[in-house]
N, C-alpha and C positions, 0 to 999 in steps of 0.2 A: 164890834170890838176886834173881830181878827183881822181883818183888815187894815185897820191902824198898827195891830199888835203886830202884823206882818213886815210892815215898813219903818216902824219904828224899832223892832229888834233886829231888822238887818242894819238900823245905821248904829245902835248900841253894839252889839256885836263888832261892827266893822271900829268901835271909837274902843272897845275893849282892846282888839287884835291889833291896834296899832298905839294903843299904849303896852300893852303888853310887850311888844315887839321890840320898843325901845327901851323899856328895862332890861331884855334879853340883851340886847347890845352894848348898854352899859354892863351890868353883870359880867356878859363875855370881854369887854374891855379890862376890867378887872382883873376876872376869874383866870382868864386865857384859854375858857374855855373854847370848844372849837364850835362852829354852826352845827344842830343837828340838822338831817339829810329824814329823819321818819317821814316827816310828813310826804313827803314827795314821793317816798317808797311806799305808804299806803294808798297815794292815789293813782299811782301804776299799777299795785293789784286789785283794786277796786275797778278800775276800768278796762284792764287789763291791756292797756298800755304796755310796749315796751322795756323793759328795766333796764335800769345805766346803771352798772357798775360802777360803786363809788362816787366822787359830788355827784348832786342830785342836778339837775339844771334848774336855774332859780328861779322861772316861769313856772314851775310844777309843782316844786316848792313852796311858793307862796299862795298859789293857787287852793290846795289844798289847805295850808297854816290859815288865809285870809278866809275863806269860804267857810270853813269851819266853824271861824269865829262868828261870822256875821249868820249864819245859820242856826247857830246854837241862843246868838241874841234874840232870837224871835221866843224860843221859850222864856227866855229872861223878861220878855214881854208881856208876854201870854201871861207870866206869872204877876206881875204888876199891873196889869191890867184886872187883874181876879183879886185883888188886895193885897197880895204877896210881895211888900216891901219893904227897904230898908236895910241894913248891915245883917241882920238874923235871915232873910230870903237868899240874898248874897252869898252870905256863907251855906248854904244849900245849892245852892246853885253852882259852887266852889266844886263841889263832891259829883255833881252833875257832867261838870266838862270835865273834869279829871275820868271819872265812868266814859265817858264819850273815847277819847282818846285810848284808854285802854282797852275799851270792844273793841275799835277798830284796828288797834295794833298788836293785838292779840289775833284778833279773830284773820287777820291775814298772814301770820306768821313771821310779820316784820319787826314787832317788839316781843317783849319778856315780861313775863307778870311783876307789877311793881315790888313787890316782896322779895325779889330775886336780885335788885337794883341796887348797888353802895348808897348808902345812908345820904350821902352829900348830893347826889345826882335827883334822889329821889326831895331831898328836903328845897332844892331851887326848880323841881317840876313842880312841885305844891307850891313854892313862892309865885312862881309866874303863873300860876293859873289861877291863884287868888286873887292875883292883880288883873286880870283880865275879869275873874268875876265879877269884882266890887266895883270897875270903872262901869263896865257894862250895866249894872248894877243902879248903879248911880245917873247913867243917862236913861237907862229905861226906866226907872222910879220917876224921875223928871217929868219925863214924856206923856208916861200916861199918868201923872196927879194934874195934868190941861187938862183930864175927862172928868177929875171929880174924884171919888174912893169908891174903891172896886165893891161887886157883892159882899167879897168876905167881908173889906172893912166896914160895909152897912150896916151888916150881920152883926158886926162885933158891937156896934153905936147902938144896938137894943139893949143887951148887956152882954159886956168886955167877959172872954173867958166860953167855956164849954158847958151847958148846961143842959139834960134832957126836959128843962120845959120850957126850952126857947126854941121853937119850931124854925125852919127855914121862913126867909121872907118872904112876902107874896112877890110873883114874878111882875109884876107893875113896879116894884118899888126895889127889887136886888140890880137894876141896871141905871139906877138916878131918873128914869122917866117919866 
């Protein structure tokens, strides 16, 4: 399972980050908003690269924006692969990369904690990174329903719901084999 879940959440991932990415540029056609530069500036203090002063250069930029996304698709994987699919996964998953994004632009001193953020700036970073969850969402639910329904959803086909006398499955049968 991880194996497949590795390779098919870096291509979920990378089909999130580049939908994602053209909503941002529509938006930004709209909005007039400007490009943000974050991402660039946490993978210059993650690696400790050099920092440029203002535009970021758009090889390090993207770099960062794209690797991100295709990195973070492997749990979006992992989690569809274990039965964790559909619009309700997605939206956890939502909460997921938004948390990602804020450790790490937090934890370098590049960003600001979202709560500190104008309403509107904050309400199109949760737009776009919903859209990135649910596409990603949507091609790794794809991907691994070719395997069949994960343990959880086994689990659930005994009976649907949480119940203390529905024991775990025998491990012969929580993987389809």
């Amino acid at each position: 399972m991880i194996t497949r879940a590795l390779w098919q959440g870096l291509l979920a991932g990378t089909a999130g980050g580049v939908v994602m990415t053209l909503g941002e540029k529509i938006e930004q056609a709209v909005t007039g908003r400007p490009d943000s530069h974050v991402p660039g500036r946490v993978l210059e203090r993650l690696t400790g690269m050099p920092e440029s002063p203002g535009r970021q250069p758009l090889p390090v930029n993207w770099t960062m924006h794209f690797g991100q996304a295709a990195l973070l698709g492997v749990l979006r994987s992992v989690m569809a692969h274990a039965g964790l699919r559909g619009p309700v996964a997605s939206a956890k998953f939502t909460v997921v990369r938004l948390t990602n994004d804020q450790i790490l632009e937090n934890a370098t001193g590049v960003g600001a904690p979202p709560s500190t953020w104008p309403r509107t700036e904050l309400t199109v970073d949760v737009l776009h990174k919903a859209v990135y969850a649910f596409v990603t969402g949507v091609v790794a639910d794809a991907l691994a329903a070719r395997s069949g329904p994960g343990p959880g959803q086994r689990h659930a086909a005994v009976r649907p719901g949480r119940h203390s006398d529905v024991g775990p499955l025998p491990r012969r049968d929580a993987y389809g084999r």
